[in-house]
DSSP file (Angstrom, degrees, kcal/mol; ACC not computed):
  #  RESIDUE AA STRUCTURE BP1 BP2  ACC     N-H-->O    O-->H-N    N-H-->O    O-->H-N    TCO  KAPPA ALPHA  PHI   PSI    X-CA   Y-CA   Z-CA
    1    1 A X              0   0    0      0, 0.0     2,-0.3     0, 0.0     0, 0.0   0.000 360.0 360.0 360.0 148.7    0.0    0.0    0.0
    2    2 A X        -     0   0    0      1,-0.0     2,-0.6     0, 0.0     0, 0.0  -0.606 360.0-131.6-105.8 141.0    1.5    3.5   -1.1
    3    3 A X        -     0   0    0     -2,-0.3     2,-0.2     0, 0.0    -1,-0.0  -0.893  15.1-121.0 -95.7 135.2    1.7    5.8    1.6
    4    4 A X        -     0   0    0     -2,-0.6     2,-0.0     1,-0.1     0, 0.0  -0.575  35.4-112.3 -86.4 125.0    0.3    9.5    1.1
    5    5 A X        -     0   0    0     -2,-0.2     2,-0.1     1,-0.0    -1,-0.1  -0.375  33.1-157.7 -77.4 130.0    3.1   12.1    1.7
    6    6 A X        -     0   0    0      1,-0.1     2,-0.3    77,-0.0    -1,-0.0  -0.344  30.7-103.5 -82.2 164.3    2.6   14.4    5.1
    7    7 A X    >   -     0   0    0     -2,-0.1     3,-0.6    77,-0.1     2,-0.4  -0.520  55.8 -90.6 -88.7 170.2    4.2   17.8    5.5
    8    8 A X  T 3  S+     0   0    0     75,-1.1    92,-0.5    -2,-0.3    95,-0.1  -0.768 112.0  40.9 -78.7 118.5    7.4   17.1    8.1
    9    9 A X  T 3  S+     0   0    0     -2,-0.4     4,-0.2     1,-0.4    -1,-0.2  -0.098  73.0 132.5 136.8 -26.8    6.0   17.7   11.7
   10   10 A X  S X  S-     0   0    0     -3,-0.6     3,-4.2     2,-0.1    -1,-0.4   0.118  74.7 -94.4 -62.7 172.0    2.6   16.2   11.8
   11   11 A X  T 3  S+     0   0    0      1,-0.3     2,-0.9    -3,-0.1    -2,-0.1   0.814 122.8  50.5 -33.2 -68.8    2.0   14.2   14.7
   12   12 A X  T 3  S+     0   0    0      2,-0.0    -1,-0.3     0, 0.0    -2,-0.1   0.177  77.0 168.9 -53.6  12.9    2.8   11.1   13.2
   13   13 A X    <   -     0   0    0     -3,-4.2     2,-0.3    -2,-0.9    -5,-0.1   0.286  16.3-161.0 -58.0 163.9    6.0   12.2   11.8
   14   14 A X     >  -     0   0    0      1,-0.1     4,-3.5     0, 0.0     3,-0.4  -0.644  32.1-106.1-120.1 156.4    8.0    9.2   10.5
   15   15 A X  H  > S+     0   0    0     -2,-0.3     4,-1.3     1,-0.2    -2,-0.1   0.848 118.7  64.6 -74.8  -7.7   11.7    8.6    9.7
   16   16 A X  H  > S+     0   0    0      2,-0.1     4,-0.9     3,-0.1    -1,-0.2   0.838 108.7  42.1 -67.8 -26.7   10.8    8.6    6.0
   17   17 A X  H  > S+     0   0    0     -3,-0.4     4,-2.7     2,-0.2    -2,-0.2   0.745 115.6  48.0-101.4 -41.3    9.9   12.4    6.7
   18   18 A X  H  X S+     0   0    0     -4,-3.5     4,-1.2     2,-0.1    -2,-0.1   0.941 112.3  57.0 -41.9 -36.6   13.0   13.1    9.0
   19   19 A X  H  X S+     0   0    0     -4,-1.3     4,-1.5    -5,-0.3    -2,-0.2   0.791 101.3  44.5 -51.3 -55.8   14.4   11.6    6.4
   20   20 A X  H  X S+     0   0    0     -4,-0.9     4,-2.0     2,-0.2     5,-0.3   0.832 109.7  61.7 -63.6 -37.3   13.3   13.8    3.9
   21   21 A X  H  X S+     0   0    0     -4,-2.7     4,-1.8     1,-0.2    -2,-0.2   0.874 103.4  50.9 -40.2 -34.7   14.3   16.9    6.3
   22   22 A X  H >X S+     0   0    0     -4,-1.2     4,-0.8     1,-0.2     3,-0.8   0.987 107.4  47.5 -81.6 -37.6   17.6   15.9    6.3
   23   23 A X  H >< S+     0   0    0     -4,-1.5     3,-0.7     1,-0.3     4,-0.3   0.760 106.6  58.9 -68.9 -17.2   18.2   15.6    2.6
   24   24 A X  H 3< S+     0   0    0     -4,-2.0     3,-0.5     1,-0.3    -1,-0.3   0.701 106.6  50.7 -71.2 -39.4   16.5   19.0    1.9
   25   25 A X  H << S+     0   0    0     -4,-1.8    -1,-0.3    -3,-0.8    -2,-0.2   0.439  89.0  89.5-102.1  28.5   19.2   20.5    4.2
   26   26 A X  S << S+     0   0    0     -4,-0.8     2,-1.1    -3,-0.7    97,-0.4   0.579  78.0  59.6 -35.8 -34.7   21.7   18.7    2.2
   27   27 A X  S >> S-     0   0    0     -3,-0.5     3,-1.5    -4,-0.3     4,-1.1  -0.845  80.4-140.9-122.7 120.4   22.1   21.4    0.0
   28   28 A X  H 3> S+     0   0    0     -2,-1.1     4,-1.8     1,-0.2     5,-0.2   0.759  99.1  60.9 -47.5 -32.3   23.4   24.9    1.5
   29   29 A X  H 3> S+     0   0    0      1,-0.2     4,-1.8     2,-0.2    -1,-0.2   0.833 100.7  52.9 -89.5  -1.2   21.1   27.0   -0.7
   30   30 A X  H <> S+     0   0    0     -3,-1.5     4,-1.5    -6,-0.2     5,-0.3   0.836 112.0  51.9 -44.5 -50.6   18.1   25.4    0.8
   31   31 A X  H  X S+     0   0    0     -4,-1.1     4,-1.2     1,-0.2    -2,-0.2   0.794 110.3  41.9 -62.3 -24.7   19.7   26.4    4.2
   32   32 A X  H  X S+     0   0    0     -4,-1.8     4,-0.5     1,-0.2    -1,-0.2   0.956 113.6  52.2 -93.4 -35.3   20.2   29.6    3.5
   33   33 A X  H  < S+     0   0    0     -4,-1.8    -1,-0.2    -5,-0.2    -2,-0.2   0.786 115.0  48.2 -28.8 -42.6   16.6   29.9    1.8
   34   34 A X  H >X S+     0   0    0     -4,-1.5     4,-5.7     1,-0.3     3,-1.4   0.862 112.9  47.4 -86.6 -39.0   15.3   28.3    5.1
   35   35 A X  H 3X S+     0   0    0     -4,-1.2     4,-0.5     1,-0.3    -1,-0.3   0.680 108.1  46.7 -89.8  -3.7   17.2   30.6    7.4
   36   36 A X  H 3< S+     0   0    0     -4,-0.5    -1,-0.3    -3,-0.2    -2,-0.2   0.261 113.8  52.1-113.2  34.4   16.6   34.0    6.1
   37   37 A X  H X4 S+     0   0    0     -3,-1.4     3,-1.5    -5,-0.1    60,-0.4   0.585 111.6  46.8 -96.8 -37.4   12.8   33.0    5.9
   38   38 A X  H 3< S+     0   0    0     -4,-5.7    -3,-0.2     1,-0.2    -2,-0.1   0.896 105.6  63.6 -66.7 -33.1   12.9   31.8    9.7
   39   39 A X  T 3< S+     0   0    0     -4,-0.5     2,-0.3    -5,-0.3    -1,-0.2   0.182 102.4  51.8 -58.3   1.1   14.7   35.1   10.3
   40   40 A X    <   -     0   0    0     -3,-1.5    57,-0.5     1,-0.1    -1,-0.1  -0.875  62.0-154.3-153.4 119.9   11.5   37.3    9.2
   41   41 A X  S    S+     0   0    0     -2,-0.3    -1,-0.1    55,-0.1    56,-0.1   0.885  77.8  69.8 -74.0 -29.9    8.2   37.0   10.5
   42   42 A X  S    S-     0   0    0      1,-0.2    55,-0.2    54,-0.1    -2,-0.0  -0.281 100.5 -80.8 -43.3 140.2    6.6   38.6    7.1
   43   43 A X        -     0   0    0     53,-0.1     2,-0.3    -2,-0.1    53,-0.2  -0.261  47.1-143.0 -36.4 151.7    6.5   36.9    3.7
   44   44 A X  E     -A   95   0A   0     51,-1.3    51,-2.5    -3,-0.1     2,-0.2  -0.947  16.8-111.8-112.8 114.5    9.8   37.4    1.9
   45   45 A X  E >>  -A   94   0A   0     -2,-0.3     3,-1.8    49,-0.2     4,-1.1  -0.822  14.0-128.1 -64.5 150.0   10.0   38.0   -2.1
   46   46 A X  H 3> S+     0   0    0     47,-1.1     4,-2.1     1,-0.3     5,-0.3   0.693 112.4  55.8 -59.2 -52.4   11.4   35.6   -4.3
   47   47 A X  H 3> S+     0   0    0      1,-0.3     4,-1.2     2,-0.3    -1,-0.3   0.810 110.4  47.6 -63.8 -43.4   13.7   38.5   -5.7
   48   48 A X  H <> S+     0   0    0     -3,-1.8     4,-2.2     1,-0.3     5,-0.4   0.897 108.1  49.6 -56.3 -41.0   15.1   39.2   -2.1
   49   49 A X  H  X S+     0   0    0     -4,-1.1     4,-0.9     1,-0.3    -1,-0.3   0.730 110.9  56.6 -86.2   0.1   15.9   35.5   -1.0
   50   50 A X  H  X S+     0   0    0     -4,-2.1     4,-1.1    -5,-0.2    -1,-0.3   0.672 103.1  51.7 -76.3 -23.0   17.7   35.4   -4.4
   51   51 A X  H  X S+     0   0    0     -4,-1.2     4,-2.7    -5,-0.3     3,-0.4   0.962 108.5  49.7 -60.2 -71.1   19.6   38.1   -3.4
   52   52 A X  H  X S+     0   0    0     -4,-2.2     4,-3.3     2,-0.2     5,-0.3   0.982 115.2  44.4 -27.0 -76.8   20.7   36.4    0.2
   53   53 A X  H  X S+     0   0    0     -4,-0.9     4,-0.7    -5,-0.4    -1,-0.2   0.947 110.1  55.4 -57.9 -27.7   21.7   33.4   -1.4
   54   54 A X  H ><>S+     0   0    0     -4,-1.1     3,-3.2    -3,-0.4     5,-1.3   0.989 118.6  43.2 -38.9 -70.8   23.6   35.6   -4.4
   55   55 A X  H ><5S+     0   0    0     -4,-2.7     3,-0.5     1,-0.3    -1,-0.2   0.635 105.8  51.7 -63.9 -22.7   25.2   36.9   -1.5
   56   56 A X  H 3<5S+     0   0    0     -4,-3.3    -1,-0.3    -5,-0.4    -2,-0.2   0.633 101.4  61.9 -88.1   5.9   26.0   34.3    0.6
   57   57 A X  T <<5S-     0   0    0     -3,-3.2    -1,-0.3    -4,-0.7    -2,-0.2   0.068 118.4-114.0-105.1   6.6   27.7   32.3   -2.2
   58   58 A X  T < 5S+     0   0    0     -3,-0.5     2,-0.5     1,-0.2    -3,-0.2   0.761  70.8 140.5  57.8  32.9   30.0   35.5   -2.1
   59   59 A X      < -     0   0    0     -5,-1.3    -1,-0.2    -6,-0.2    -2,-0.2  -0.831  51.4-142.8-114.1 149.3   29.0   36.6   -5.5
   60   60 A X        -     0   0    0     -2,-0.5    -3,-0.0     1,-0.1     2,-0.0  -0.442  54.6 -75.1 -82.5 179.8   28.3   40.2   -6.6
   61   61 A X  S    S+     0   0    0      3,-0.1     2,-0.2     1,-0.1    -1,-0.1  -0.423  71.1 133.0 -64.5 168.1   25.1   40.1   -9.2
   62   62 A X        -     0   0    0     -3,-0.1     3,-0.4    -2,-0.0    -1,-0.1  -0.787  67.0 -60.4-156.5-158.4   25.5   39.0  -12.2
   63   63 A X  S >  S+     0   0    0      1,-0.2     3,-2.4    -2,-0.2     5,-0.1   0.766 118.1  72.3 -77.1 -24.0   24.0   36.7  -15.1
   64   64 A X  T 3> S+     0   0    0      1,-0.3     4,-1.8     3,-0.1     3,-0.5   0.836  85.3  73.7 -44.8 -31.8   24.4   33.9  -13.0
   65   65 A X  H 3> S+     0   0    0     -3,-0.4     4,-1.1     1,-0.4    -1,-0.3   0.351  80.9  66.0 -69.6   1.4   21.5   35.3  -11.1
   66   66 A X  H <4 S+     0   0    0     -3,-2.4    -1,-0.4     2,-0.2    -2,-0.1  -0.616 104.9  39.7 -95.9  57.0   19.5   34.5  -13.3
   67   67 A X  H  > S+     0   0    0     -3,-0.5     4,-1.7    -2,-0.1    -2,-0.2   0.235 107.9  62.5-149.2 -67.3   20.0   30.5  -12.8
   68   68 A X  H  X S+     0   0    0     -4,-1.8     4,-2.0     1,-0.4     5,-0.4   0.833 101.0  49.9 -81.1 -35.1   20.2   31.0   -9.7
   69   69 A X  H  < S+     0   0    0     -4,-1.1    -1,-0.4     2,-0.2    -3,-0.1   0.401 107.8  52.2 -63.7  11.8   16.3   32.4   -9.8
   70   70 A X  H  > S+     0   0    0      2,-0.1     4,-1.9     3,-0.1     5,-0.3   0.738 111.1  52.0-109.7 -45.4   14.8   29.4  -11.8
   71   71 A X  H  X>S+     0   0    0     -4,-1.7     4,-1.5     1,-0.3     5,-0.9   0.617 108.8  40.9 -79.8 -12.9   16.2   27.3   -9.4
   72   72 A X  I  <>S+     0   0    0     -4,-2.0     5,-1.1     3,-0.2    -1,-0.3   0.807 124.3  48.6 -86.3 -28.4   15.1   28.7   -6.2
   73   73 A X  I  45S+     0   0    0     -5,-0.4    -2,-0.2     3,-0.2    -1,-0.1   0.899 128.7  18.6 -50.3 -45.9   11.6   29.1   -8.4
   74   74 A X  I  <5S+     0   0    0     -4,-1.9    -3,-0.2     4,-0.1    -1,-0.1   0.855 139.1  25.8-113.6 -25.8   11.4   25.7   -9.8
   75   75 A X  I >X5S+     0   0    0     -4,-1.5     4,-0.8    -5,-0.3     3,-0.6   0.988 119.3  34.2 -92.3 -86.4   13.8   23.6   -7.3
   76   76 A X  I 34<S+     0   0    0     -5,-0.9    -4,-0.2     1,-0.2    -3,-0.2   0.620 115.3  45.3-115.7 -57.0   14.2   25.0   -3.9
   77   77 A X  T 34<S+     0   0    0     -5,-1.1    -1,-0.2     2,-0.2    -4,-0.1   0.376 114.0  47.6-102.0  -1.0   11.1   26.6   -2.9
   78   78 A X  T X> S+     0   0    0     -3,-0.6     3,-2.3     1,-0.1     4,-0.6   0.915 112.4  48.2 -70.9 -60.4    8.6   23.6   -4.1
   79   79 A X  T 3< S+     0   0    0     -4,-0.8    -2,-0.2     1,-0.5    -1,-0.1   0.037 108.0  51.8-104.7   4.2   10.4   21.2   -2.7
   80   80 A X  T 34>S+     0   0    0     -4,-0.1     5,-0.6     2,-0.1    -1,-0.5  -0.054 117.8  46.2-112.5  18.2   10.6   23.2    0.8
   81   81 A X  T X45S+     0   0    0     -3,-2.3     3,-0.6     3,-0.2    -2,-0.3   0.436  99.7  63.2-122.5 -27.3    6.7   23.4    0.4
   82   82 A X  T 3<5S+     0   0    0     -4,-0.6    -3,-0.2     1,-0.2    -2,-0.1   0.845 109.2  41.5 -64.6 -28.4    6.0   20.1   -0.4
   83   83 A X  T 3 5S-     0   0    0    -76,-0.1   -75,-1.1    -4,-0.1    -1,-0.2   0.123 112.3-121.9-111.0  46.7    7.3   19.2    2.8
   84   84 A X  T < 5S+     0   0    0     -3,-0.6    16,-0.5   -77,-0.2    -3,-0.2   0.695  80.9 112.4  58.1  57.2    5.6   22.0    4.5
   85   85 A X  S   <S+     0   0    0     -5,-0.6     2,-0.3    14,-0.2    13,-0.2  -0.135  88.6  48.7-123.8  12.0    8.5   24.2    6.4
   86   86 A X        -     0   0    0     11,-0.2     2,-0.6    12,-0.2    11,-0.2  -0.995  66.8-150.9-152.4 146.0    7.5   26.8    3.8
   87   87 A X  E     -B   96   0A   0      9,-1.8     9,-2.2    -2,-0.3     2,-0.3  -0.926  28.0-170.4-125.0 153.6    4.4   28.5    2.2
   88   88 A X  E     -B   95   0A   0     -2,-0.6     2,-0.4     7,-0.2     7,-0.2  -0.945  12.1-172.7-147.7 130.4    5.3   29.4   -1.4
   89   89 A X  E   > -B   94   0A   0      5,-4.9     5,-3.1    -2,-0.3    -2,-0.0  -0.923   0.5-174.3-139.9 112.2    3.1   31.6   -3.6
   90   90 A X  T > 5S+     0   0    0     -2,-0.4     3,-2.2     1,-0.2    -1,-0.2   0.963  80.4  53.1 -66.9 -36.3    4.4   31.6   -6.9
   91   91 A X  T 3 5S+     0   0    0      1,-0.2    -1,-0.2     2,-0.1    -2,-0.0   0.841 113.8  41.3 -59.0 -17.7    2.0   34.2   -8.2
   92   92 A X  T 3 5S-     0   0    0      2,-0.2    -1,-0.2     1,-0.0    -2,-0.1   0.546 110.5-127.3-103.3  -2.6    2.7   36.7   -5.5
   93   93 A X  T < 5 +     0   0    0     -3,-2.2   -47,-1.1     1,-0.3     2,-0.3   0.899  64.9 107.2  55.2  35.4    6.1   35.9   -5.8
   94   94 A X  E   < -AB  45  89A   0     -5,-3.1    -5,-4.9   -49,-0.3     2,-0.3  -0.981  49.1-149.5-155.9-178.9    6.8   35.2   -2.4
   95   95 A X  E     -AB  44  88A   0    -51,-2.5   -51,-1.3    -2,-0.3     2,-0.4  -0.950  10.5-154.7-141.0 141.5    7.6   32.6    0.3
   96   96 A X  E     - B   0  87A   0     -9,-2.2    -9,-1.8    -2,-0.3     2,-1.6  -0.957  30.9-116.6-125.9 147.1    7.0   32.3    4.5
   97   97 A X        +     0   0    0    -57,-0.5   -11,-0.2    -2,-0.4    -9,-0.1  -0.522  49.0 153.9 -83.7  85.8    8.6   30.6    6.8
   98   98 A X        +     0   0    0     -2,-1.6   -12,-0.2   -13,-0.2    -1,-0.2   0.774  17.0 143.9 -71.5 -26.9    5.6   27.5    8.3
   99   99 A X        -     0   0    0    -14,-0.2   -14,-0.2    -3,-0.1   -90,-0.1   0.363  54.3-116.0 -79.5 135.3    7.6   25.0    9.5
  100  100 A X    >>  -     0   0    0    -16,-0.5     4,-1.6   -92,-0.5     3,-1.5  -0.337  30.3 -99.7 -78.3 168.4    5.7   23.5   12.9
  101  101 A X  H >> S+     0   0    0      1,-0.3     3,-2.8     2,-0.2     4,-1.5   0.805 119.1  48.0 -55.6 -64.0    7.4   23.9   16.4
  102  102 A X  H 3> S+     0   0    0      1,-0.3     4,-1.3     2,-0.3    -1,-0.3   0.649 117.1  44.7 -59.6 -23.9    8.8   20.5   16.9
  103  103 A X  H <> S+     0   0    0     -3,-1.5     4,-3.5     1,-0.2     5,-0.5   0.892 109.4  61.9 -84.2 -36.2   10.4   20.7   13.3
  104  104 A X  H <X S+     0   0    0     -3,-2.8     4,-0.6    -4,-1.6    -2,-0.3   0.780 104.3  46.4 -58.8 -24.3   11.5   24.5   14.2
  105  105 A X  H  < S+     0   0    0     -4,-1.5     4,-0.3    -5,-0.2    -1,-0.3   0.866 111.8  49.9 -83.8 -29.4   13.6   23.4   16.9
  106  106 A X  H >X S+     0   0    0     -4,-1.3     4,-2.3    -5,-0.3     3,-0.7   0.851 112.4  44.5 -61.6 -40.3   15.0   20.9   14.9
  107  107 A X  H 3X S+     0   0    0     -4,-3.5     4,-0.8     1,-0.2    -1,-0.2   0.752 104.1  66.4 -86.2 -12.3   15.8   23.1   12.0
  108  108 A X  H 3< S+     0   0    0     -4,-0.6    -1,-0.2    -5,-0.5    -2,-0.2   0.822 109.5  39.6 -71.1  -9.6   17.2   25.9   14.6
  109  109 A X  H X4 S+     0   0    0     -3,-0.7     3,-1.3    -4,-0.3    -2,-0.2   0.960 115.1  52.5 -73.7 -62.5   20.2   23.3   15.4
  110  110 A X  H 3< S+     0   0    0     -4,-2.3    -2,-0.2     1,-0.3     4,-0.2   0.376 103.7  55.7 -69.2  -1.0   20.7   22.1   11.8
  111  111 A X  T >X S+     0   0    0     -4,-0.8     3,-2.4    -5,-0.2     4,-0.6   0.637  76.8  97.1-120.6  12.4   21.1   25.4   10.3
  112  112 A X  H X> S+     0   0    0     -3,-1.3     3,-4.1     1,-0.3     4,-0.8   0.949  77.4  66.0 -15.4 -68.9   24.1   26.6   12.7
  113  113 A X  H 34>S+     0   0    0      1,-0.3     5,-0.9     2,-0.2    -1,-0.3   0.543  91.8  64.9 -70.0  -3.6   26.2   25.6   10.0
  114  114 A X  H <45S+     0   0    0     -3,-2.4     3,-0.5     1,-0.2    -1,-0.3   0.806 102.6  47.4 -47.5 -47.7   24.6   28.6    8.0
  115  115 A X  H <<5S+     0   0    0     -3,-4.1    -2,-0.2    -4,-0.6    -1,-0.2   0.700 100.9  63.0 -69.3 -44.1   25.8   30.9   10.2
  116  116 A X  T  <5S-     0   0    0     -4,-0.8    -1,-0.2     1,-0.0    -2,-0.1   0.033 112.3-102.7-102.1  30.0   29.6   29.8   10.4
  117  117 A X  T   5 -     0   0    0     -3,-0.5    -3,-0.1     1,-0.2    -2,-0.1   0.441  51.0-173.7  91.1  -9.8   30.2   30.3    6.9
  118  118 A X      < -     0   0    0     -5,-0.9    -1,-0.2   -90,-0.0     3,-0.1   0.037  27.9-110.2 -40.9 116.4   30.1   26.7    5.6
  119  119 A X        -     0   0    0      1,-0.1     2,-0.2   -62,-0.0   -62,-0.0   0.316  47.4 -70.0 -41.1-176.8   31.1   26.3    2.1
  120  120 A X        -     0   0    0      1,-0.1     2,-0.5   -63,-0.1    -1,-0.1  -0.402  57.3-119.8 -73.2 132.7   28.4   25.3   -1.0
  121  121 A X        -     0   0    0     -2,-0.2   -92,-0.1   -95,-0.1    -1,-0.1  -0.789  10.4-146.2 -89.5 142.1   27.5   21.7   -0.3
  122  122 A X  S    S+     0   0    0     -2,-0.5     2,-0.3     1,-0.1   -95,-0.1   0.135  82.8  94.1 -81.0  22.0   28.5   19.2   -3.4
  123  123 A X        +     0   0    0    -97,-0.4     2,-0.4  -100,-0.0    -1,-0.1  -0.648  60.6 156.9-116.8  54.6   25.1   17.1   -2.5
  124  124 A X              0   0    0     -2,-0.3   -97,-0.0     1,-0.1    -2,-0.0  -0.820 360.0 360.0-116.8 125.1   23.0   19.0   -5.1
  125  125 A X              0   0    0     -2,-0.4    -1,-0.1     0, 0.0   -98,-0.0   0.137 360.0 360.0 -97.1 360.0   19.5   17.8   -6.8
């Protein structure tokens, strides 16, 4: 029997759905996505949290930034909404930070390494 996918945090959460937490902060520009959304109690637009990750990759703009916006558009910000640590409204072109407590505490540990400078992960989907 196929199991129906939960956001990360409901009661029942499982280790297929830790599971999935961890690999979603596998890749640093997820983290940094995650952590300047947790960092603002308003919606965010897209254009801003592409600037924060521009910036935290140590790059001034460029054309690259334009990449790097389809991928937090089509990559980054589903796939932090499918598992429900995120509200994403593409039309409105912004994103909030949902994620429920017990997952919030979790993700306030795991994203330390945000903070201390931690290179670009090579563990990229």
């Amino acid at each position: 029997m196929r199991e129906d996918k939960h956001p990360i945090g409901d009661r029942g959460t499982t280790k297929e759905q830790l599971t999935l937490l961890y690999k979603l902060l596998a890749d640093h520009r997820r983290r940094v996505l995650l952590q300047s959304l947790r960092d603002t109690a308003d919606p965010m637009p897209i254009s801003a949290l592409v600037t924060e990750l521009t910036q935290s990759a140590g790059r001034e703009p460029s054309e690259r930034d334009v990449e790097t916006e389809i991928a937090v558009h089509h990559i980054h910000l589903p796939k932090l909404a499918d598992a429900g640590v995120i509200e994403y409204n593409q039309s409105d072109q912004q994103a909030a930070y949902s994620a429920p407590p017990q997952v919030d505490a979790l993700l306030k540990e795991l994203l330390v390494t945000v903070s201390t400078g931690e290179q670009e992960s090579s563990l990229q989907e």
